[in-house]
N, C-alpha and C positions, 0 to 999 in steps of 0.2 A: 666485465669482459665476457665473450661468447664463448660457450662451450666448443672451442675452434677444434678439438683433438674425438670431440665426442662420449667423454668417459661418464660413466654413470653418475648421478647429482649426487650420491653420499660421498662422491672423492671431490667436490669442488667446494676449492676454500675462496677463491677469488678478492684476494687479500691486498691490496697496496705497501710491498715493502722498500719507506722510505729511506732512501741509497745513508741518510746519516745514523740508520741501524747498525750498517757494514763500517762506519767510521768508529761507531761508539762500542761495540765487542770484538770489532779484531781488529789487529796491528797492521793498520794500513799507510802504506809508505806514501811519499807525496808524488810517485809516479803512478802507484794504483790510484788514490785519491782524484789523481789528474783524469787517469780516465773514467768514472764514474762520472767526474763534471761535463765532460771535454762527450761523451762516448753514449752516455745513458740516459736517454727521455725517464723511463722508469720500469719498474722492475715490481711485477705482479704474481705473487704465489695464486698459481692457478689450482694446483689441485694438489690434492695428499692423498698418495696410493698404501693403503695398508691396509693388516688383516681385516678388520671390523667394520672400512667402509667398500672392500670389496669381495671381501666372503672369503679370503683367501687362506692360506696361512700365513707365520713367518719365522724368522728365527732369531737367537740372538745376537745376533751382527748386522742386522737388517728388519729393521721395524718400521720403519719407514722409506717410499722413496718420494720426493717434493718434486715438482715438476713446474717452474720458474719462466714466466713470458716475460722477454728484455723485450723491451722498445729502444731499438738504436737511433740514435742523429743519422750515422754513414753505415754502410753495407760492412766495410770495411774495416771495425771496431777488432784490436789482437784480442787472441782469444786466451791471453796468458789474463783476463780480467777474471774471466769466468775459472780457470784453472785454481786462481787465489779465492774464490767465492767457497768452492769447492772443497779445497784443502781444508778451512777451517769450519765447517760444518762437519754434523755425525750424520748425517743423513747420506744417502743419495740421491742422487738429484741428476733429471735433464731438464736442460736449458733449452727452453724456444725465442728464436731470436726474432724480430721482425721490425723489418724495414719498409715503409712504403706499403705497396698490397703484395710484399714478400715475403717466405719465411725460411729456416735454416732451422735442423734440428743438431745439438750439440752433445756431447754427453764424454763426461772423462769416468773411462774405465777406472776404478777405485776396490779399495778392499779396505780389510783392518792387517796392521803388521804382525799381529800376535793375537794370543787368545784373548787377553783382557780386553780389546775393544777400546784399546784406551788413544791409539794413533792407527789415522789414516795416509793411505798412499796411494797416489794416481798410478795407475799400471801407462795409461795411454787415451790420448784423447782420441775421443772420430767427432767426424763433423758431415753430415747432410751437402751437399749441393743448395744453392740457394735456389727455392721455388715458388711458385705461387700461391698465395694463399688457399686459391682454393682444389690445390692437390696435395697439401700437408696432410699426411698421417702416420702416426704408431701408435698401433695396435698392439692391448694389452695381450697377452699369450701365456698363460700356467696359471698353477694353482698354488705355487706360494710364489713370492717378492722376489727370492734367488731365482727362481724361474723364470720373471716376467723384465727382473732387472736385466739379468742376460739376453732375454728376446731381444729387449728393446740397442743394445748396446749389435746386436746381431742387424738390427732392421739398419739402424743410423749408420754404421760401420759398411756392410755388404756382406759383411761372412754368411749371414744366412743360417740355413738348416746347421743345426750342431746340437750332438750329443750334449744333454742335462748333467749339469754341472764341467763343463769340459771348456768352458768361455775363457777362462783361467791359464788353463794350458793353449789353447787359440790363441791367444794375445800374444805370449810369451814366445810362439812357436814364429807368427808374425813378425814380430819385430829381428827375431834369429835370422828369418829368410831375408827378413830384408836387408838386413847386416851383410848376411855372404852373399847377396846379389852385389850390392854398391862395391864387395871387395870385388867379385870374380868379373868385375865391368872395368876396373881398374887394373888389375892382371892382365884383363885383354887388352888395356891403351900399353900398356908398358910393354906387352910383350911384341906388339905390334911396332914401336918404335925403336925396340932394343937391335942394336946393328950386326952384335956380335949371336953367332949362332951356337955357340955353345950358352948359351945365357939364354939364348928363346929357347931349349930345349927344354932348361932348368924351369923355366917360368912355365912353359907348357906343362912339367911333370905339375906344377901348384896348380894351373888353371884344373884338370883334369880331375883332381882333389877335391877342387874348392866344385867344382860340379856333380860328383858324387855325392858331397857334402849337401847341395843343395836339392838333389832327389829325395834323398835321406830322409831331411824336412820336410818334403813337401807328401811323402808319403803318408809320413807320419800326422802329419796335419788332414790327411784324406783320412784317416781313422778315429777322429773326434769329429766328423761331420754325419 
């Protein structure tokens, strides 16, 4: 496969991994199973970013990140396949998806849950826009893997410019906002429909809260960028 991301040749493994790897060391149900058959042309370890093939450093939660080219049948392929690909790997990993002369960059926000390093946990996936091939890029960014992992979750995502080491609290801060938005959008159907006016007031003093509430946030998320 071509160097379609442009990373320097000591990070290209361009390897063919055939989909009955994923059947034969993890516990694959017959609905993932499905779509692997149903969903994946095939699935090509394109490159390996770590300290020694790209000069960087790294650390012990992060020694590697794999960087995986799916060839789909449909544009349309759920993306809870790649979620379960994820989950049981120690790596990190983005996913390039590509359909047709398209492509889609994927990437589930992940950590370890404890110091051992011994279990992993998706914080939150993002997902690119589907594009054309030949406007696909992510660009490597830092000088170690926590660095470049974060860039790259920052590029695919939109968050953008963000204080080093702060991707962590970003995610978490995101997801909060967008929890009190979805409420304070539902305060305002409810309040708008409720007949009795001692009841919209009540619901006004909540909307009024839940807006404060969402400044708050949003402040605070303008101080990690």
């Amino acid at each position: 496969m071509d160097n379609i991301l442009k990373y320097p040749q000591s990070t290209i493994v361009n390897r063919i991994v055939p989909k009955t790897m994923f059947y034969k060391f993890m516990e694959v149900n017959p609905r993932v199973k499905l779509r692997f058959v149903n969903d994946v042309v095939n699935i090509t370890w394109l490159y390996k970013l770590s300290a020694s093939s790209l000069n960087v450093t790294d650390t012990e939660g992060m020694k590697e990140i794999e960087v995986f080219v799916v060839n789909l049948k449909q544009p349309d392929c759920p993306t809870d396949l790649f979620t379960f690909i994820d989950t049981n790997m120690p790596h990190h990993i983005v996913f390039v998806l590509l359909h047709d002369e398209s492509a889609m960059l994927l990437i589930n926000y992940k950590d370890w849950t404890d110091d051992t390093h011994t279990k992993i946990k998706i914080r939150q996936a993002f997902a690119s826009p589907w594009m054309p091939m030949t406007d696909l890029e992510l660009s490597v960014q830092g000088q170690s893997l926590p660095r470049i992992y974060d860039n790259f979750v920052a590029q695919v995502s939109g968050i953008g410019e963000h204080k080093a080491g702060a991707m962590a609290d970003i995610v978490a801060l995101n997801k909060q906002i967008a929890t009190a938005e979805a409420e304070l959008e539902s305060l305002q159907k409810k309040m708008r429909k409720e007949p009795q006016l001692d009841r919209q007031l009540a619901m006004n003093k909540q909307v009024k809260a839940k807006r404060k509430e969402l400044t708050e946030l949003r402040s605070k998320l303008e101080t990690l960028k």
